[in-house]
TORLUM-883033 format. One line per field, with one value per residue (C-alpha): y, z, x. Coordinates in nm, 4 decimals. Layout:
<pts>
north	(Y  ...) $
up	(Z  ...) $
east	(X  ...) $
</pts>
This chain:
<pts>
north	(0.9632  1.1260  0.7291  0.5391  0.1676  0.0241  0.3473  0.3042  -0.0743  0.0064  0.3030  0.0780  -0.2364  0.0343  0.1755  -0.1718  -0.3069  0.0197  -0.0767  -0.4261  -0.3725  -0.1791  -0.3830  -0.0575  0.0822  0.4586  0.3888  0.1777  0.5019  0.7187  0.4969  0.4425  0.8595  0.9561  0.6659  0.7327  1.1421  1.0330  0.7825  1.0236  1.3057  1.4953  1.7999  1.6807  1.3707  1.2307  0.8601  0.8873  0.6084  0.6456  0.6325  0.5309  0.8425  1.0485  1.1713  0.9736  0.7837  0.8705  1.1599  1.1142  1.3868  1.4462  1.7821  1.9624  2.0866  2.0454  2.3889  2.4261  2.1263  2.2246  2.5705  2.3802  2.2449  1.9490  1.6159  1.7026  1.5376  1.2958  1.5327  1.6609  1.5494  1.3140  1.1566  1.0584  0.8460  0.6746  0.6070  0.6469  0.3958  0.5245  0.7297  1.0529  1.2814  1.6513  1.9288  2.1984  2.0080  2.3897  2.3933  2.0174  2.1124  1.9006  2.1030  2.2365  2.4739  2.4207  2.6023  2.9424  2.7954  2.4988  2.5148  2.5695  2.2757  2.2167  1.8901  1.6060  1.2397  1.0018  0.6745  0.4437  0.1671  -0.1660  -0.4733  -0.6818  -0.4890  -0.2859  0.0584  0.0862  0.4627  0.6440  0.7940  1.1596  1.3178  1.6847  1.9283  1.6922  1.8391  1.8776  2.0800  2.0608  2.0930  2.3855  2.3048  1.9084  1.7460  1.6847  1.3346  1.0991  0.7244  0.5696  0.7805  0.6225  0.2833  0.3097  0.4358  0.1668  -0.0947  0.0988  0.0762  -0.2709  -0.3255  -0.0718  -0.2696  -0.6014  -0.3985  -0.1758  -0.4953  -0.7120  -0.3980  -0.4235  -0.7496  -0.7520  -0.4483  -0.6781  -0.9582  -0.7667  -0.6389  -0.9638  -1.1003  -0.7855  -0.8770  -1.2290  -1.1461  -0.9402  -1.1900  -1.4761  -1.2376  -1.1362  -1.5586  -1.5801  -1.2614  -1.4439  -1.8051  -1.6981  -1.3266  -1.4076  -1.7215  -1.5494  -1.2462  -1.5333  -1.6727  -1.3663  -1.2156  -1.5236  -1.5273  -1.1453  -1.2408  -1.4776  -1.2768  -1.0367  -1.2614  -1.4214  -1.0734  -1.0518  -1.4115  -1.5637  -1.3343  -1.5539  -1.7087  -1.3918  -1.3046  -1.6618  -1.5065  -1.2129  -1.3403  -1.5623  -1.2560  -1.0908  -1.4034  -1.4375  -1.0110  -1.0674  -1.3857  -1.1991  -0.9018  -1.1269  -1.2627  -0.9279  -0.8123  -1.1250  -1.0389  -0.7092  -0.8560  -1.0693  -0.7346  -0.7588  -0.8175  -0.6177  -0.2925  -0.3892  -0.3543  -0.0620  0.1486  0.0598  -0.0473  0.2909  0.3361  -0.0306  -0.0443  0.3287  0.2617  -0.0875  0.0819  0.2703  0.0480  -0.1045  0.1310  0.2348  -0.1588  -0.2132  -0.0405  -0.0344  0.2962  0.1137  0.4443  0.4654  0.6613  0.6363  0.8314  0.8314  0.4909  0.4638  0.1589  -0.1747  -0.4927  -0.6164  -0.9269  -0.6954  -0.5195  -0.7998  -0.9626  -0.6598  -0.6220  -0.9683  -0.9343  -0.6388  -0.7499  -1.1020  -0.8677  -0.6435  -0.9377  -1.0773  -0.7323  -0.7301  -1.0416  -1.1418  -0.9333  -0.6906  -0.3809  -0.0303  0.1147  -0.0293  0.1481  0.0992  0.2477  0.1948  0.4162  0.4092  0.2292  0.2947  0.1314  -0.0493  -0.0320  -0.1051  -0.2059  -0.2034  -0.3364  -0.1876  -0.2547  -0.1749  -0.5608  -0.8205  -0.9629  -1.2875  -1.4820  -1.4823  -1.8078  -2.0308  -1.9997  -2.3635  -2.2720  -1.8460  -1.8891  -2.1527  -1.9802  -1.6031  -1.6984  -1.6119  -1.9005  -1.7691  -1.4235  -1.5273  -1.7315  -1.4536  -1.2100  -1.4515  -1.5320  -1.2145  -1.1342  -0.9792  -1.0365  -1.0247  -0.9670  -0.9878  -0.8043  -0.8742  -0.9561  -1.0551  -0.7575  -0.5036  -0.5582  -0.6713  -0.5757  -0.6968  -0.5906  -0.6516  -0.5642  -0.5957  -0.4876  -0.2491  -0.3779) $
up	(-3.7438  -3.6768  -3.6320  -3.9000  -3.8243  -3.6771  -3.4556  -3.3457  -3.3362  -3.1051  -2.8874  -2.8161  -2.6905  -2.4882  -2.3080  -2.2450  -2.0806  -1.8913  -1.7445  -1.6654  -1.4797  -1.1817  -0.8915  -0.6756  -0.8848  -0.8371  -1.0056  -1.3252  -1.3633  -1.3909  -1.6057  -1.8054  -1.8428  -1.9274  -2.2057  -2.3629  -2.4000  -2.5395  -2.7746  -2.9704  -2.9027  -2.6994  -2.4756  -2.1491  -2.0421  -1.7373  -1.6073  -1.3375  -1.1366  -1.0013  -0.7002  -0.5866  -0.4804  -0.7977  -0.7693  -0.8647  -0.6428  -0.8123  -1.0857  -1.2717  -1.4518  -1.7101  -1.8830  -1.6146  -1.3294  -0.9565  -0.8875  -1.2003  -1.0153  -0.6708  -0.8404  -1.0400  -0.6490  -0.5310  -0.7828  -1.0687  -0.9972  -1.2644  -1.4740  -1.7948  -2.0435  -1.7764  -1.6897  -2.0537  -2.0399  -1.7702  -1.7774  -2.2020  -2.2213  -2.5680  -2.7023  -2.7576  -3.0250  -3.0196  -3.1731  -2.9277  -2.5794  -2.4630  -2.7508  -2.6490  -2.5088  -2.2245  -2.1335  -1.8005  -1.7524  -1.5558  -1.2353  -1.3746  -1.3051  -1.5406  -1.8884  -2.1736  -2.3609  -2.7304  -2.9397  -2.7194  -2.7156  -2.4085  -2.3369  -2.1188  -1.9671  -1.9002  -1.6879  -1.8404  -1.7940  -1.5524  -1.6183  -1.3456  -1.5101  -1.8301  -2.0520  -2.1616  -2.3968  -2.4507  -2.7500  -3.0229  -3.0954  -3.4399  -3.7603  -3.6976  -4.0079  -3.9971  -3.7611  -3.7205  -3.4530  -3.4331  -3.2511  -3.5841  -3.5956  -3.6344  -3.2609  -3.1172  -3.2407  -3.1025  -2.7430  -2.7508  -2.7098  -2.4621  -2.2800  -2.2930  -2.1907  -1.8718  -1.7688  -1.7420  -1.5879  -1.3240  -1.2441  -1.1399  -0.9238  -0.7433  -0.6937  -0.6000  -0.3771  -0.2013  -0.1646  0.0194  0.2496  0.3309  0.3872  0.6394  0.7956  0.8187  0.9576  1.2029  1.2860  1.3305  1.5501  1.7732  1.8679  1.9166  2.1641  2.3201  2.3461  2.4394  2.6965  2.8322  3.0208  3.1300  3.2748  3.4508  3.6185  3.7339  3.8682  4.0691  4.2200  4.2713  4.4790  4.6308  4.7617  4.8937  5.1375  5.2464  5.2900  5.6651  5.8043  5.5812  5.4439  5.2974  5.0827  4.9585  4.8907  4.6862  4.4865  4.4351  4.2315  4.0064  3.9469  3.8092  3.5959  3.4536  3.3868  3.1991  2.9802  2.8810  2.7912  2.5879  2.4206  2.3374  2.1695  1.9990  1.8643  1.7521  1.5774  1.3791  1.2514  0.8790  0.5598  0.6478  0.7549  0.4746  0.1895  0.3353  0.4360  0.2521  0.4038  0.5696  0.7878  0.8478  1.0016  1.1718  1.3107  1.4962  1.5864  1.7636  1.9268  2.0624  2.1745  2.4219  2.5224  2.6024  2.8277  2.5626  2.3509  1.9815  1.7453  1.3155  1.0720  0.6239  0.3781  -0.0305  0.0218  -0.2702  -0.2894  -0.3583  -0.4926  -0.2892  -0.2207  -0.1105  0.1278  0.2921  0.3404  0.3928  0.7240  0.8317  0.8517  1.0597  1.3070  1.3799  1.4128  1.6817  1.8532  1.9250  2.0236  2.2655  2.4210  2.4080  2.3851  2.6649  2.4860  2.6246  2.2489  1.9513  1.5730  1.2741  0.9608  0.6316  0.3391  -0.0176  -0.2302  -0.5544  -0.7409  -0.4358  -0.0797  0.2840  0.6213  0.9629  1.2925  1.5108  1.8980  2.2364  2.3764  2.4878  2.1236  2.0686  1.8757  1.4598  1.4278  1.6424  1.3642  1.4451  1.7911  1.7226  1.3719  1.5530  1.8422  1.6961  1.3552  1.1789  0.8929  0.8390  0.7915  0.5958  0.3591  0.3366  0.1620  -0.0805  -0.1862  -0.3163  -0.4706  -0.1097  0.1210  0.5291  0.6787  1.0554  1.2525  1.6787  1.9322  2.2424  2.4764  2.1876  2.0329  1.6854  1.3308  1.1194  0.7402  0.4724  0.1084  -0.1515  -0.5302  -0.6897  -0.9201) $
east	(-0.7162  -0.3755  -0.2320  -0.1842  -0.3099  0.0606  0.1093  -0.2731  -0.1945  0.0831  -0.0190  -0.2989  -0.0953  0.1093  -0.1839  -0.3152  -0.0060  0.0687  -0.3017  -0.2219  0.0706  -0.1389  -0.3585  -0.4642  -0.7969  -0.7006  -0.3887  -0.6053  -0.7738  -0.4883  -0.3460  -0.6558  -0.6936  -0.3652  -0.3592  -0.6512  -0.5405  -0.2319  -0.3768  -0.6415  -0.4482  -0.6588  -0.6619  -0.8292  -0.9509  -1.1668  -1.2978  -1.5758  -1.6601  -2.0694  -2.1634  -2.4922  -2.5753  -2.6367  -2.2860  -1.9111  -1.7279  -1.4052  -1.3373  -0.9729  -0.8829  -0.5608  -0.4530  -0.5904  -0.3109  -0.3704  -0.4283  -0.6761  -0.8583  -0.8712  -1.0022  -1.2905  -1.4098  -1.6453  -1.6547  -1.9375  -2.3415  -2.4278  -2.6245  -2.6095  -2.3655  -2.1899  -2.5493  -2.6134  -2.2693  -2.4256  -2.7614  -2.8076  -2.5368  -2.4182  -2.1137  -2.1645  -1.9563  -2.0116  -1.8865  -1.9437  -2.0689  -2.1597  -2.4318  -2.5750  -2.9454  -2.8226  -2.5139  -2.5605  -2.2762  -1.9220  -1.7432  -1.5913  -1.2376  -1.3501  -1.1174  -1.3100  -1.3987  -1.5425  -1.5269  -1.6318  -1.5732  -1.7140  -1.8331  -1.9581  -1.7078  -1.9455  -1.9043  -2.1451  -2.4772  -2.3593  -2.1902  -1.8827  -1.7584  -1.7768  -1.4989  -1.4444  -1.2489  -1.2112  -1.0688  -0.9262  -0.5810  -0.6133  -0.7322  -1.1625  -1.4287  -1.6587  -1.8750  -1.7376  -1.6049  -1.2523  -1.2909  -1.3688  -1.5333  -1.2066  -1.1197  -1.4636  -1.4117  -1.0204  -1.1266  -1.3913  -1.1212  -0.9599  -1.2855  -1.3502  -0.9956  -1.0431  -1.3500  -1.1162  -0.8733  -1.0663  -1.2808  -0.9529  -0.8165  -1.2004  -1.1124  -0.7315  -0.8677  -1.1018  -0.8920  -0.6515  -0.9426  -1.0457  -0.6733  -0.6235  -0.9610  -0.8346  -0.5233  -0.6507  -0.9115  -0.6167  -0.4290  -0.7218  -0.7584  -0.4085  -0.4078  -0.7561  -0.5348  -0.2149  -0.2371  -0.5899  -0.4660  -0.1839  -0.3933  -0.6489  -0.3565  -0.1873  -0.4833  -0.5438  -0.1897  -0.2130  -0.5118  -0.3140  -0.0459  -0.2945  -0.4066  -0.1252  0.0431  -0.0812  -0.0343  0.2772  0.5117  0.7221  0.4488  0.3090  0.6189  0.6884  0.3380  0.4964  0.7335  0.4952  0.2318  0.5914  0.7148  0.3487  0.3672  0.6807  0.5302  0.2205  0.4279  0.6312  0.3473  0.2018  0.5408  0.4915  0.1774  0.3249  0.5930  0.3241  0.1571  0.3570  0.1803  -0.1336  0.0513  0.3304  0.0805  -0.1163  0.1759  0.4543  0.7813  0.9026  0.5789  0.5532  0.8823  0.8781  0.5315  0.7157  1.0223  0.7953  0.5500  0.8828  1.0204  0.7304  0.7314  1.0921  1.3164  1.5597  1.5633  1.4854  1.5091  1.4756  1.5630  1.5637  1.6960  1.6126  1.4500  1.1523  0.9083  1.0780  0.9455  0.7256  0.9102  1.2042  1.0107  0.8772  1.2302  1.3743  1.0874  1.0870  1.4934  1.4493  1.1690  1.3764  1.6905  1.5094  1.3898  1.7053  1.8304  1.5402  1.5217  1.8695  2.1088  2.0500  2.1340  2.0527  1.9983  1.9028  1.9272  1.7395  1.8030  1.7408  1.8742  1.9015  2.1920  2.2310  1.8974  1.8126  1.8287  2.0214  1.8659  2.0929  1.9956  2.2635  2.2536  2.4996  2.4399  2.6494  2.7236  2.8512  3.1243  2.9910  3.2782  3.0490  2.7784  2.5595  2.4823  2.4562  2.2964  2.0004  1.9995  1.9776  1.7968  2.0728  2.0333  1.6416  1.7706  2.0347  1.7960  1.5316  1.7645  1.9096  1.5549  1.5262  1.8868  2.0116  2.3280  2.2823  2.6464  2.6574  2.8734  2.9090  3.2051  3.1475  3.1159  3.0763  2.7327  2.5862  2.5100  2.3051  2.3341  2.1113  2.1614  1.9114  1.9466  1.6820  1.3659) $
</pts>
């Protein structure tokens, strides 16, 4: 080996916690890839993950560039070589792969590839991908492979290690699913509950009205008025709904889309003209980002529903390590001195707590007459 056993000892614990420190699965596998190259020193290296299709799921390649790889074209079958790691269930260590009897040939854009180390990455009994290494950067024997036993035995452990770590990104993966589906599922009954009721009861007063029109007047007109009071609840209740719409969308999209994608939604539902716009923001903690939205949405909702503004502004922008949100709107603002009856009121003491929790500061800016701002601050990760 080109290690000696404390370097091995220690490129292995790096790879291993580089690993741990990812939930999404495509990221394990990049991770897993690019630390098993680096640890035996090795030209290329790939992870597929099978389908059940005689084909892979997921191919992760590292050493190769994207242009090389959108050359080489569709993800490889499981034959040859790559179907041995699979369904043989064994290492394999090769000299030459291109003078294995099972070699099969590769895309002409494929780079050429000699000495050959790969194998199989088990859960249990089952095989969830296999391991290849390509071109061992080093002096080879006549004939020999360059990959030795001490290399197979080292990238075993990195195996075994992947399998933990691919199998708890499954899981965190499907966790997540079912929380969206959940959510969604939560939100659907409250939609059900809370706007269907309304709807009953201001079609039945529409009807109302519509017969009365002819002989009272005055009456319909009385129903009128109550099919527009019930329009404006179950419009409330709907932007309520929206509002609700956070972790799901927050862990899908990150918090830039999450919050542009609302902005937007209300926008179209409010007269008001609710507009957003970032700059250098990257991913935050995601703590941060969930203050950092929940801040925002109670921010707009105040704006909305109480303030009466014409505009309202969102942006968020990067500062320093960390980041900046501002809720700016053209309302009626109000006096920040009488905090008690604003801060219950407008949510203010929420907010406030929110970005404390996660190292923040919320400043709040209004006068009566002259509209509000709300700041928050929070530090990078």
């Amino acid at each position: 080996m080109s290690h000696g056993p404390r370097s091995g000892l220690y490129a292995v614990s790096t790879a291993l916690l580089a690993m741990s420190r990812h939930l999404e699965v495509r990221d394990v596998l990049k991770t897993i890839v690019a630390s098993a190259r680096e640890l035996l020193d090795a030209e290329y290296a790939a992870l597929g993950v099978p389908d059940d299709h005689g084909g892979f799921a997921q191919f992760v390649v590292d050493g190769v560039s994207d242009e090389q790889w959108k050359a080489i074209g569709p993800l490889p079958r499981q034959h040859g070589i790559l179907a041995a790691m699979l369904h043989e269930a064994k290492p394999e260590r090769l000299a030459d792969v291109r003078k294995d009897p099972r070699f099969e040939g590769w895309p002409s854009a494929h780079p050429e590839m000699s000495d050959f180390l790969g194998l199989p990455i088990r859960d249990g009994d089952e095989i969830i991908g296999a391991l290849f290494l390509a071109n061992k950067k080093c002096p080879k024997p006549e004939g020999g492979c360059g990959f030795t036993e001490d290399d197979e035995e080292l990238l075993s452990i990195l195996a075994q290690h992947a399998a933990i770590a691919l199998t708890n990104a499954r899981l965190y993966e499907r966790s997540r699913e079912l929380t969206i589906a959940e959510e969604r599922s939560r939100l659907a009954h409250e939609l059900h509950d809370a706007v269907s009721q309304k709807l009953f009861s201001l079609r039945l007063t529409a009807q109302a009205a519509a017969a009365l029109v002819d002989r009272d007047p005055g009456r319909a007109k009385g129903e009128l008025q109550q099919v527009a009071a019930l329009a404006a609840e179950a419009a409330d209740e709907l932007r309520a709904a929206v509002v609700e719409l956070r972790p799901a969308a927050l862990d899908e999209d990150g918090l830039v889309a999450t919050l542009r994608t609302q902005v937007q939604v209300l926008d179209r539902a409010h007269t008001a003209r609710v507009t957003f716009s970032t700059h250098g923001v990257r991913a935050l903690p995601a703590a941060q980002e969930e203050a950092l939205l929940r801040v925002a949405q109670e921010a707009l909702h105040n704006a909305l529903r109480h303030s009466g503004a014409e505009r309202v502004d969102v942006t968020l922008e990067k500062c320093g390590p960390g980041a900046v949100l501002r809720v700016v709107d053209d309302g009626r603002g109000f006096d920040p001195r009488a905090i008690r009856r604003a801060g219950r009121h407008l949510g203010l003491v929420s907010m406030r707590d929110r970005a404390s929790g996660v190292g923040g500061a919320l400043t709040v800016e209004s006068e009566p007459g002259k509209g509000t701002t709300i700041k928050m601050e929070v530090p990078g990760g």
